[in-house]
N, C-alpha and C positions, 0 to 999 in steps of 0.2 A: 488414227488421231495423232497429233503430231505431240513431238516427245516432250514436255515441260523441261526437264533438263537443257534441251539442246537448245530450247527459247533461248532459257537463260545465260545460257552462253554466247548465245547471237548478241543481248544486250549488252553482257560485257565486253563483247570484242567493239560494240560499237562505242562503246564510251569514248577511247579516242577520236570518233569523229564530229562527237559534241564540242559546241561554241559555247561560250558565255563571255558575259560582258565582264571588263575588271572593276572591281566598285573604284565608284569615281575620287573616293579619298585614295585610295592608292594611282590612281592617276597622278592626284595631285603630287603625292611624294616623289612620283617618277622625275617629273615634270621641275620640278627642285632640282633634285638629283642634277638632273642634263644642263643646269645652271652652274653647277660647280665647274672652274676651268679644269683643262687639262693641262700636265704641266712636266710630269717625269716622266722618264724611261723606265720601260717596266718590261719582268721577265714573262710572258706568258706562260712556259711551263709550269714556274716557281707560283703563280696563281692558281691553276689547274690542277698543280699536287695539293696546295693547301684544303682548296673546295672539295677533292676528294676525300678526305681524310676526315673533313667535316660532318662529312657524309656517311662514313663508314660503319656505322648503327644503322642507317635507315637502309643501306643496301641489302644489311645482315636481315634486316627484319623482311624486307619484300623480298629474299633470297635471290639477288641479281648477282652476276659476277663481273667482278669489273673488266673490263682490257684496256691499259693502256699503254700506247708507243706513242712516246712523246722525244721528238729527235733532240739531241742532244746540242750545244753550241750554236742557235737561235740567238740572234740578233735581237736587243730590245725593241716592244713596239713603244710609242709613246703615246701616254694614254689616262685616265683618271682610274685608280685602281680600286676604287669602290664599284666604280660604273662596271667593268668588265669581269669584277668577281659576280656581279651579279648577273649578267647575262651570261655568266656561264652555268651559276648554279640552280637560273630560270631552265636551260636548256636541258639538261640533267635534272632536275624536277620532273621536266615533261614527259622524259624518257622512262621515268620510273614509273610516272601515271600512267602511261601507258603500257608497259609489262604487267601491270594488275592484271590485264585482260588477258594475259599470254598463260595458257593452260595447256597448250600440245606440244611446245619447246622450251629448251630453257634460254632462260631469262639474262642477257649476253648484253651489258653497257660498253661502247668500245669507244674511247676516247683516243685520238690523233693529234698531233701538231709534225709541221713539216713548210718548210722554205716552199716558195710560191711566188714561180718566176723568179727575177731578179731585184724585189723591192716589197716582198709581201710575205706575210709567215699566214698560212692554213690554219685552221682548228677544224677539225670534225667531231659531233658526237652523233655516234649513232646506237640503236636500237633494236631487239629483238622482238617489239609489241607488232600488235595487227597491221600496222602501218595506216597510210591517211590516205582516204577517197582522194581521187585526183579532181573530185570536185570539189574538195574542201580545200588542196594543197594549191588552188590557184591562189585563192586568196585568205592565206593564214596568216601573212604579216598585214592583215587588215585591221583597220583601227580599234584601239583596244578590247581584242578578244585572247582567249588562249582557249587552246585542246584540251587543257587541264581537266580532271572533275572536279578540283579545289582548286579554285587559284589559289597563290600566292603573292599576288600583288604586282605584280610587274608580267604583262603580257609580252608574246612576241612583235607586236606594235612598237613595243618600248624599246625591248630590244631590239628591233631596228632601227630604232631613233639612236640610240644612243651608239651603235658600229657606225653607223653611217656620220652620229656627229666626231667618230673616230676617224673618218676620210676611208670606211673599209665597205665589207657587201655583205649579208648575211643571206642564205638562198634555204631553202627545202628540198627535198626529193624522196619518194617515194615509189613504189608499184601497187600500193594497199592491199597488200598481203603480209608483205615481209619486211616489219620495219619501218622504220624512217630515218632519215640522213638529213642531220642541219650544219652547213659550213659557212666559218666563219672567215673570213678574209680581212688583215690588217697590215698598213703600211709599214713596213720597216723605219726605225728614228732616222728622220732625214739631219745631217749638219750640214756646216757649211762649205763643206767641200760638196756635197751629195749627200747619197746613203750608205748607210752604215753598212757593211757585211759582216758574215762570221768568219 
């Protein structure tokens, strides 16, 4: 007979791979949201430390550990700073949703920022959970869905709507075993001579 424990853990691990739709009133707030202009230079690190720190209960409680290298003397992007604290703390939400399911390793958030080429600054977050069917990872920035088991309101849909109304990329990648990796790519503040460097 096959082990009822070990069921039960197949379904956790699969939680990550479930869809749902984002209720369509948080739709709509997204959809606001991406209305507001964009208009100052902004530090992404100095975004990235605040959201972790905001964070730093909820890590303690689903016993995650943070890592983060976040390079130092980064050029600002320019950007609306509501818009990208929130796709970042979408991304990191996901990350944690999905370490619920992590039972045979520990539970490892590692956050990145780093220069990218000559006109772009990186973010990475990545993950210790089951990671995502590559049948799911083709199309996870499909219209409003997220991996979550709770949304929170704002899918990865959105947050692609909104890098991208940054002029940036946001991708996935996986092996669905080990994790998942979502990077974000954003233009360095162009003036009028060009772009700005560190």
């Amino acid at each position: 007979m096959p082990d009822v424990a070990d069921g039960s853990k197949v379904d956790i691990a699969r939680r990550r791979l479930d869809v749902r739709f984002v209720p369509l009133a948080d739709i709509r707030r997204a959809a606001k949201r991406l209305m507001e202009p964009i208009i100052s230079p902004l530090d992404l690190n100095e975004i990235i430390l605040a959201t972790l720190q905001s964070l730093r209960e909820e890590f303690l409680d689903h016993k995650i550990e943070t890592r983060s290298k976040l390079t130092s003397g980064l050029p600002p992007v320019e950007g609306h700073k509501g818009q990208l604290q929130e796709v970042i703390s979408n991304l990191i939400h996901n990350a944690v949703d999905a370490m619920d399911a992590t039972i045979d390793r520990r539970r490892i958030l590692r956050v990145t920022t780093d220069v990218h080429g000559d006109n772009a600054i990186k973010l990475t977050v990545e993950d210790s959970g089951p990671g995502i069917d590559a049948n799911k990872l083709e199309g996870i920035f499909g219209a409003f869905i997220t991996t979550k088991s709770q949304g929170m309101g704002l899918g990865l849909a959105i947050c692609r709507m909104i890098i991208e109304k940054h002029k940036g990329q946001i991708t996935a990648s996986s092996d669905g075993k080990n994790g998942a990796l979502f990077r974000v790519v954003l233009p360095i503040k162009s003036t009028e001579n060009g772009v700005t460097h560190a």
